[in-house]
N, C-alpha and C positions, 0 to 999 in steps of 0.2 A: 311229533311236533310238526307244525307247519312249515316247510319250503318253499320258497320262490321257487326255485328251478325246477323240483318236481311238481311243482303247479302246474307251470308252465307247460313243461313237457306231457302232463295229464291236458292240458288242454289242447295241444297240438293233435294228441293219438284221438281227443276226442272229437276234434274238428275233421282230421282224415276220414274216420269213420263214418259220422251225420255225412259227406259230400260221398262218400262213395254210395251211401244209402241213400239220399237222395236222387243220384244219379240210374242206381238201378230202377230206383220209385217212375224215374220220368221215361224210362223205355215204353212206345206206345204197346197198348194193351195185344196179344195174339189175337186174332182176327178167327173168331168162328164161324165156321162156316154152315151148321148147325141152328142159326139162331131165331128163327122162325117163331120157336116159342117165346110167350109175352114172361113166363117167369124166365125163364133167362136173358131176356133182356132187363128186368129189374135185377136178376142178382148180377148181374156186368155193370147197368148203371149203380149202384147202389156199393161195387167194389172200387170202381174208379171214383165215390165218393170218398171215402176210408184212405184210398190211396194219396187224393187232392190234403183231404185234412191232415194227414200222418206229415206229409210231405212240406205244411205250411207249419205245423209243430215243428219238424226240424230244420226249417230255412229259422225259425225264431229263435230255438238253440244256440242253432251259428251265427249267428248276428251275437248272441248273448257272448260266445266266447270268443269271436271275432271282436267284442269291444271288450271283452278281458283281457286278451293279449295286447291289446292296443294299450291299455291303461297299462300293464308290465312294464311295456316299452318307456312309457313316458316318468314311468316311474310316480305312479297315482294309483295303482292297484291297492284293492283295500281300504279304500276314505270312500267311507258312507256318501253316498250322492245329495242325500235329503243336508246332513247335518254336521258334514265335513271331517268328522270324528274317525277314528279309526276302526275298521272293523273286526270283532274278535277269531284270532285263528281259528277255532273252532269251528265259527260260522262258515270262512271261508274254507278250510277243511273238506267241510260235507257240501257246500253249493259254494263252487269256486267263482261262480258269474256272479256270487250276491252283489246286490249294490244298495244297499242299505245295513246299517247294523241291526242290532236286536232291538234296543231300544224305540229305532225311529221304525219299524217292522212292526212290535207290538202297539207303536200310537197309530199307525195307519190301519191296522185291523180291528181296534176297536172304533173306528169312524166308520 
């Protein structure tokens, strides 16, 4: 069954986590000294691409459950953003950031 507090607490350990990974993602890259050839300069640029994008997935995560715990706090976690309504445990269960229920989920996906 669904819990607040182990919501909650699932969203803390997963906030810890996304920032320590983000923080390792942002150490500049080692410096080779080697790099004279042109493929390895595409696979270094082409890695720090991968790193930039991985890294802007998880700043959106945490923003996602940075405004989940924000909504706990206020006591709003859970009401659909579109349609006010309550969202079903289930939903929030498996995607604790959801912010829409099922219904207003399946109208926006078939537009």
């Amino acid at each position: 069954m669904f819990s607040l507090k182990s919501t909650k607490a699932r969203l803390e350990r997963e906030k810890a986590d996304i920032e320590k990974e983000i923080k390792s993602l942002s150490k500049p890259p080692e410096a080779n000294e080697d790099t004279d050839h042109g493929d390895e300069k595409v696979d270094e640029i082409e890695e720090i691409g991968n790193q930039l994008s991985l890294q802007q997935n998880l700043r959106n995560r945490l923003e996602n459950i940075n405004e989940s715990l924000r909504k706990i706090e206020l006591g709003k976690y859970g009401i659909c953003e579109r349609c006010g309504q309550k969202i079903s445990w289930l939903i929030m269960k498996l995607e604790p950031t959801s912010k829409l229920c099922g219904k207003c989920k399946k109208e926006i996906r078939k537009k």
